[in-house]
SESEDREN-798309 format. One record per atom (N, C-alpha, C, O): x, y, z; atom name; residue number from 1. Coordinates in pm, whole numbers. Atoms other than C-alpha are relative to their C-alpha. Layout:
N
{site {X, Y, Z}, CA, NUM}
...
//
This chain:
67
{site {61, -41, -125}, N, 1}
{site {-1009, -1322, -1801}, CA, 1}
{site {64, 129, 49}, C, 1}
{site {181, 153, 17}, O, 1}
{site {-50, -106, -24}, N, 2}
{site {-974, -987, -1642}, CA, 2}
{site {31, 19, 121}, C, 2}
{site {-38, -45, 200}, O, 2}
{site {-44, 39, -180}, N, 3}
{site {-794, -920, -1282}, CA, 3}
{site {-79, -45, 67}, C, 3}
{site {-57, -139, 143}, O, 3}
{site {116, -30, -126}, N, 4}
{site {-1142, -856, -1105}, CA, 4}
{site {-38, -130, -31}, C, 4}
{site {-72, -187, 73}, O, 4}
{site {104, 101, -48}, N, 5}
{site {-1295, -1183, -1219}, CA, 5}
{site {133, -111, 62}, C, 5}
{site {114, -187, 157}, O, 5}
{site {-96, 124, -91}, N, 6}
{site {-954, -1408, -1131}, CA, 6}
{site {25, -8, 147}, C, 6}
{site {50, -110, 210}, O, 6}
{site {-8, -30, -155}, N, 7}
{site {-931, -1250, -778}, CA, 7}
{site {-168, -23, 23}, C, 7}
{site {-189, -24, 144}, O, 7}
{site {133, 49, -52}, N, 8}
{site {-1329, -1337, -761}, CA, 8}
{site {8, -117, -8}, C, 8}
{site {-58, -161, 86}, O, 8}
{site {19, 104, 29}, N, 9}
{site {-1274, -1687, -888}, CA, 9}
{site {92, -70, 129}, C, 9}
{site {65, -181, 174}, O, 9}
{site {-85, 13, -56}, N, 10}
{site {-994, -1693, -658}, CA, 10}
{site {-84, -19, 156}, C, 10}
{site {-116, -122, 214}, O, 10}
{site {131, 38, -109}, N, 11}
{site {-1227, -1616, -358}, CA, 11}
{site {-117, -102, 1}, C, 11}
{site {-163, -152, 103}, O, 11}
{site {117, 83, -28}, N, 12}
{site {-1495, -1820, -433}, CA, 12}
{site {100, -135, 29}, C, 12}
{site {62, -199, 127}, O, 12}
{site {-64, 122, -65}, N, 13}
{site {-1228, -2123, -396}, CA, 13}
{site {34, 6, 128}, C, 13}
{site {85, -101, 161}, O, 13}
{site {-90, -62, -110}, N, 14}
{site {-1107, -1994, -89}, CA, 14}
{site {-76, -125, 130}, C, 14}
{site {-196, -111, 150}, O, 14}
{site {62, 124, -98}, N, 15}
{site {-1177, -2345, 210}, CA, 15}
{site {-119, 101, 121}, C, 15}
{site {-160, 217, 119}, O, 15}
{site {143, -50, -76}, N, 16}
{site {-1453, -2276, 472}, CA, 16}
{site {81, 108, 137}, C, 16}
{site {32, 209, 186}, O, 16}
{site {-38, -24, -94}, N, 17}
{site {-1230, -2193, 730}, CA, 17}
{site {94, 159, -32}, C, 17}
{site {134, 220, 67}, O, 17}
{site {-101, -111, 36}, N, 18}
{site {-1011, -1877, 552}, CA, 18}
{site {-127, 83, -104}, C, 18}
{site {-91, 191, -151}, O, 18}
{site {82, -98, 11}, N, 19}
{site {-1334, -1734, 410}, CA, 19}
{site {-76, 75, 116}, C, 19}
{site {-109, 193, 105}, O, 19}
{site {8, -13, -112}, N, 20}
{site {-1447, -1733, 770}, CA, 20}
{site {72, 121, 100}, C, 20}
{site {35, 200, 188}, O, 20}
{site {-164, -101, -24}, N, 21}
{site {-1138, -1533, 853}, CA, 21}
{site {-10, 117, -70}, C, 21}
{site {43, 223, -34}, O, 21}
{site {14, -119, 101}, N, 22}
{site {-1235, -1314, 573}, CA, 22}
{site {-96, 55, 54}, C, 22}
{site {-89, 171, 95}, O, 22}
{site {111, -77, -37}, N, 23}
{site {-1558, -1261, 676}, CA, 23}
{site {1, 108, 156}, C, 23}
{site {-59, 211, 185}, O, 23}
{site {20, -47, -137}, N, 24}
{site {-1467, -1202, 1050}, CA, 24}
{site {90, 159, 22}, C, 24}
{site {63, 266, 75}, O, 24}
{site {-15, -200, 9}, N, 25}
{site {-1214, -913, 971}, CA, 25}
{site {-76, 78, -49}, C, 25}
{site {-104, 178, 16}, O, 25}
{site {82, -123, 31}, N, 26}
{site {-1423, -730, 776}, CA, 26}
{site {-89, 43, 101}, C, 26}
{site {-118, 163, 106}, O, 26}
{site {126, -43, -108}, N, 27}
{site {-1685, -725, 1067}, CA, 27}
{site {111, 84, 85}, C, 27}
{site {82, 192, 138}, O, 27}
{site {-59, -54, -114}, N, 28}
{site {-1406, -635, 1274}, CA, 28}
{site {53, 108, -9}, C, 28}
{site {64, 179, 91}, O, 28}
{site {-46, -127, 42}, N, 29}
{site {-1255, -357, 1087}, CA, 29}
{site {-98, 73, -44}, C, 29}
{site {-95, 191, -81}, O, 29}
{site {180, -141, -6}, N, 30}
{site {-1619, -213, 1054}, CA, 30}
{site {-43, 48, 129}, C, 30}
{site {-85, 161, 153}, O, 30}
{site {9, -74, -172}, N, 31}
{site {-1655, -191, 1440}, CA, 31}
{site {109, 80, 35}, C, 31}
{site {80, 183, 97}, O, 31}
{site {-51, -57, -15}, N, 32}
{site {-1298, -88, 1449}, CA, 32}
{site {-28, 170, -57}, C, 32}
{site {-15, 272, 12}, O, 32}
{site {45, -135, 76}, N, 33}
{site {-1400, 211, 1211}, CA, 33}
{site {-82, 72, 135}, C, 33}
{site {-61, 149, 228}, O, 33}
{site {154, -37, -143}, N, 34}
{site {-1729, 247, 1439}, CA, 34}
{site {52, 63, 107}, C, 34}
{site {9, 175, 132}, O, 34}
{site {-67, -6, -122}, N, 35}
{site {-1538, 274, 1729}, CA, 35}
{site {63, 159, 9}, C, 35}
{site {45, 257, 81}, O, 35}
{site {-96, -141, 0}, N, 36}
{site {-1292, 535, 1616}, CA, 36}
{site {-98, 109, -90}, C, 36}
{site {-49, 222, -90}, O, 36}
{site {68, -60, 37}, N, 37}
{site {-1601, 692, 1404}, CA, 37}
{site {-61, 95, 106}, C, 37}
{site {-78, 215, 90}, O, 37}
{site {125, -46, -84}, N, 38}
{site {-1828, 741, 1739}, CA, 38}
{site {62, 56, 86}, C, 38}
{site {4, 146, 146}, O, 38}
{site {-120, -45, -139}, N, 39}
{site {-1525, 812, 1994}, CA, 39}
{site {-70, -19, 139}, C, 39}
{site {-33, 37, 243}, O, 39}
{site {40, 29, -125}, N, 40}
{site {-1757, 665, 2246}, CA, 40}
{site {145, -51, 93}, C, 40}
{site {174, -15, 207}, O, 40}
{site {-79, 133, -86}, N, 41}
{site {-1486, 423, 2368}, CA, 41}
{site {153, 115, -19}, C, 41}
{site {163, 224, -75}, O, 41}
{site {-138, -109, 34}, N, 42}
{site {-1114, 580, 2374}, CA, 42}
{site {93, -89, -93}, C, 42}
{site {124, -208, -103}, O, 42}
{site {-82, 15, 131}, N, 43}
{site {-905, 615, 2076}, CA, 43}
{site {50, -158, -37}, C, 43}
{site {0, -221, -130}, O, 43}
{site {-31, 108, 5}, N, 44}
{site {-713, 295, 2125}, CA, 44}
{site {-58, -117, -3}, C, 44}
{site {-6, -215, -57}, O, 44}
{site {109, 102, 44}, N, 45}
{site {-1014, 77, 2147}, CA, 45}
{site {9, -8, -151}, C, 45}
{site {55, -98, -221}, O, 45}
{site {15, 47, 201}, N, 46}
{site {-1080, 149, 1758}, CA, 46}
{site {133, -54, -60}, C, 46}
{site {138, -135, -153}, O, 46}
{site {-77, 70, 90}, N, 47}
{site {-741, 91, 1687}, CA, 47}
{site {49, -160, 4}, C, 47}
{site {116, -222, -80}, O, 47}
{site {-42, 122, -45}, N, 48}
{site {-705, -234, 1860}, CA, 48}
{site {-85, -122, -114}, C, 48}
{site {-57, -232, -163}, O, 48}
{site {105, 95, 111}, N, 49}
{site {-1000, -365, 1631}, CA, 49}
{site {76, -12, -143}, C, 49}
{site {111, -118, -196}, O, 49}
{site {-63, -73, 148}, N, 50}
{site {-848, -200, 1298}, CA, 50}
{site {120, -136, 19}, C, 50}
{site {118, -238, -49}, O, 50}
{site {-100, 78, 21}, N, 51}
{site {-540, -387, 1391}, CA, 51}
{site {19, -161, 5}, C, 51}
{site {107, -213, -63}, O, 51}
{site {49, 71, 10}, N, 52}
{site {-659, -700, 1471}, CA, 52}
{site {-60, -83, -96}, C, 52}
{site {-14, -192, -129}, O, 52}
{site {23, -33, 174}, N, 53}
{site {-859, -692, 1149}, CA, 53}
{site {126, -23, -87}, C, 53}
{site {165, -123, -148}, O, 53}
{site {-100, 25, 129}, N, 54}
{site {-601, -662, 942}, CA, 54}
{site {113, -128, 66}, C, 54}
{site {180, -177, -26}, O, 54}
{site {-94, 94, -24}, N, 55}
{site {-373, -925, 1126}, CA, 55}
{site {-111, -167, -88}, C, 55}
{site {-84, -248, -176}, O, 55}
{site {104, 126, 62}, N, 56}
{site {-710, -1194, 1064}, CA, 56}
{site {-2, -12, -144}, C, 56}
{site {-33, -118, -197}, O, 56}
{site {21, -7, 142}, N, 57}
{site {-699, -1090, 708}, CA, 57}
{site {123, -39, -25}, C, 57}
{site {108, -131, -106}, O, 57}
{site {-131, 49, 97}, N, 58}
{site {-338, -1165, 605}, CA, 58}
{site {0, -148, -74}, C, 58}
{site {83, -166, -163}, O, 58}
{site {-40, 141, 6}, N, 59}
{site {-386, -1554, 557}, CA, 59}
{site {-114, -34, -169}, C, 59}
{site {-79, -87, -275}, O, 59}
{site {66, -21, 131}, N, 60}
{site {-699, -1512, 299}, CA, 60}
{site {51, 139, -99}, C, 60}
{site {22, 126, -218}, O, 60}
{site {-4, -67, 83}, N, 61}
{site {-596, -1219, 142}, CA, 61}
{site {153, -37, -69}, C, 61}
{site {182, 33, -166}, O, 61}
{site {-111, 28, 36}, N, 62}
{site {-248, -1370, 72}, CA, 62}
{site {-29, -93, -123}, C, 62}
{site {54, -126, -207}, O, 62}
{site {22, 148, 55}, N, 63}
{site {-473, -1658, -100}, CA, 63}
{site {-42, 78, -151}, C, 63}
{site {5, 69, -264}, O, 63}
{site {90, -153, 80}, N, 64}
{site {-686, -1369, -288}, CA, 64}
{site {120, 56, -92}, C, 64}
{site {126, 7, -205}, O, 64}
{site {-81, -67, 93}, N, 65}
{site {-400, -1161, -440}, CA, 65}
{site {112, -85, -1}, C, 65}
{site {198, -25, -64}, O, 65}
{site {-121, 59, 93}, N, 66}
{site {-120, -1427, -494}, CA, 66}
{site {-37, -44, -137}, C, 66}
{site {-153, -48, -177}, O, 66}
{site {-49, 43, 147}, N, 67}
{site {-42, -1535, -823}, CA, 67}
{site {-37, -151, 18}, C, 67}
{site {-17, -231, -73}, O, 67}
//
């Protein structure tokens, strides 16, 4: 097997509740982007998302790239 499909096989096991988690940063670090893309809102808005984001992601992506 080659990295990309064990880290896919890896995800598809991943419980309901930490794909959830997966799914919700990514939304959130796409608005964060958005945010700091459109500069409607001020600076710190986008980064609050961005950071956020990546805090929601640590718990699946720990599941994703461990060994």
């Amino acid at each position: 097997m080659s990295w990309i499909a064990d880290k896919i096989g890896k995800f598809r096991q991943l419980s309901n509740p930490y794909l959830s988690l997966h799914i919700t940063s990514k939304f959130l670090f796409g608005v964060g982007l958005g945010v700091l893309l459109a500069d409607w809102f001020p600076k710190w808005t986008g980064w609050i998302f961005v950071i956020v984001a990546l805090v929601i992601a640590i718990p699946s992506a720990r599941i994703i790239l461990g060994k």
